[in-house]
N, C-alpha and C positions, 0 to 999 in steps of 0.2 A: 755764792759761787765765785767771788771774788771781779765782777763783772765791771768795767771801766764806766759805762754808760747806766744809770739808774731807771732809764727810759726802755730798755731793750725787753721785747716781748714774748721772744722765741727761746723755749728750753731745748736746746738741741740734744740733752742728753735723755730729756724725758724722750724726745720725737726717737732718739736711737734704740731706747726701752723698747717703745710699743712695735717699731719696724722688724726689730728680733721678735718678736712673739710672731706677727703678723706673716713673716716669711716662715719660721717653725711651725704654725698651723698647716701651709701650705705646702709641707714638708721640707723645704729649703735646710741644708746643712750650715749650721748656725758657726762659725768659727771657728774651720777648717784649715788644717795646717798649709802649706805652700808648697814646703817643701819638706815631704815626708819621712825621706830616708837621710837627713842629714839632722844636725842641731839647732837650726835656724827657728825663732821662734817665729816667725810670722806667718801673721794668719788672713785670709780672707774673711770677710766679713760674711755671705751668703754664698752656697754653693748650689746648682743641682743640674745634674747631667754634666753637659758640656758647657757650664756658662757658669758665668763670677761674677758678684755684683757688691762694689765696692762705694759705701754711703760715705762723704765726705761732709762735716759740715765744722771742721776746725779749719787752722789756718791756712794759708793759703798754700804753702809750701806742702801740708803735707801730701795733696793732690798727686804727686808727681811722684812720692813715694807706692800709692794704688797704682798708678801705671806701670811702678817696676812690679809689683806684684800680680799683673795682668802678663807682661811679659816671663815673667818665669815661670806662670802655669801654662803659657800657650807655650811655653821651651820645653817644660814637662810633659803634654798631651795629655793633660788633666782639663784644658778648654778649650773651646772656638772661639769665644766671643766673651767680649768684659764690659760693663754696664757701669756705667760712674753716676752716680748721685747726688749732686749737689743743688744748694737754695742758687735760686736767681738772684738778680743782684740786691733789690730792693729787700727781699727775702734777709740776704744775709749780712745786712747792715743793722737787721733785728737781732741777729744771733751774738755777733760781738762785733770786734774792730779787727780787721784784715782775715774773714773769713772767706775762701774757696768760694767764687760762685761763677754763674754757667757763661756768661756772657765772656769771663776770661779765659774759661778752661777751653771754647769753641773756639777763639781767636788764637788761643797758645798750642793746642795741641795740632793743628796740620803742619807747624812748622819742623816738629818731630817724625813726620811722614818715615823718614828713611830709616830711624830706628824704630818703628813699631810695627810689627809684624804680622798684627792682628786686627780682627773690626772691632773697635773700639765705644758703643752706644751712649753718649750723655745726654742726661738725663737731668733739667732743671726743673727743681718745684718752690712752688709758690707757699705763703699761708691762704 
């Protein structure tokens, strides 16, 4: 996987495999468009009802990119509520080197308060 560290324990891609089955069993809309009446390829990761749930376990930056995708389904009235997913910290120093984890995204995300428009639910896990 081309992975910097030879020590690192956590397959985030196998852990993304079984999370897509896992939410598909329980009906969840696996890779749902955003935004459906234009070109834009972006998709949500889990959908169902009124709610989004967006698993992060790359870098750090792309975190911020799910939050714009939580804001243009709640612009839409495709959601109430977006759910972000990432390892805790210790977590994701297993996965690679500057990996998204919850300790930041808690500390970084209320200073965005005035552009987010929505309840926003994260979500850290452990191994």
């Amino acid at each position: 996987m081309g992975r910097i560290f030879p020590d690192l324990t956590i397959d985030d891609i196998a852990i993304n495999k079984e999370l897509e089955i896992v939410f598909q069993e329980r009906g969840w809309i696996s890779k749902p468009k955003i935004i459906s009446k234009s070109e834009s390829k972006l998709e949500a990761d889990f959908k169902i009802g009124k709610i989004q749930v967006e698993v992060q376990f790359g870098n750090m930056a792309r975190w911020y990119t799910d939050v714009f995708k939580f804001l243009l389904s709640y612009a839409a009235d495709d959601i109430e509520v977006g759910i972000l997913v990432v390892a805790m910290h210790d977590t994701a120093n297993k996965i690679d080197e500057n990996v998204v984890y919850y300790e930041r995204v808690i500390r970084e995300l209320p200073h965005a308060k005035m552009g987010i428009t929505l309840p926003i639910w994260v979500l850290g896990v452990t191994e």
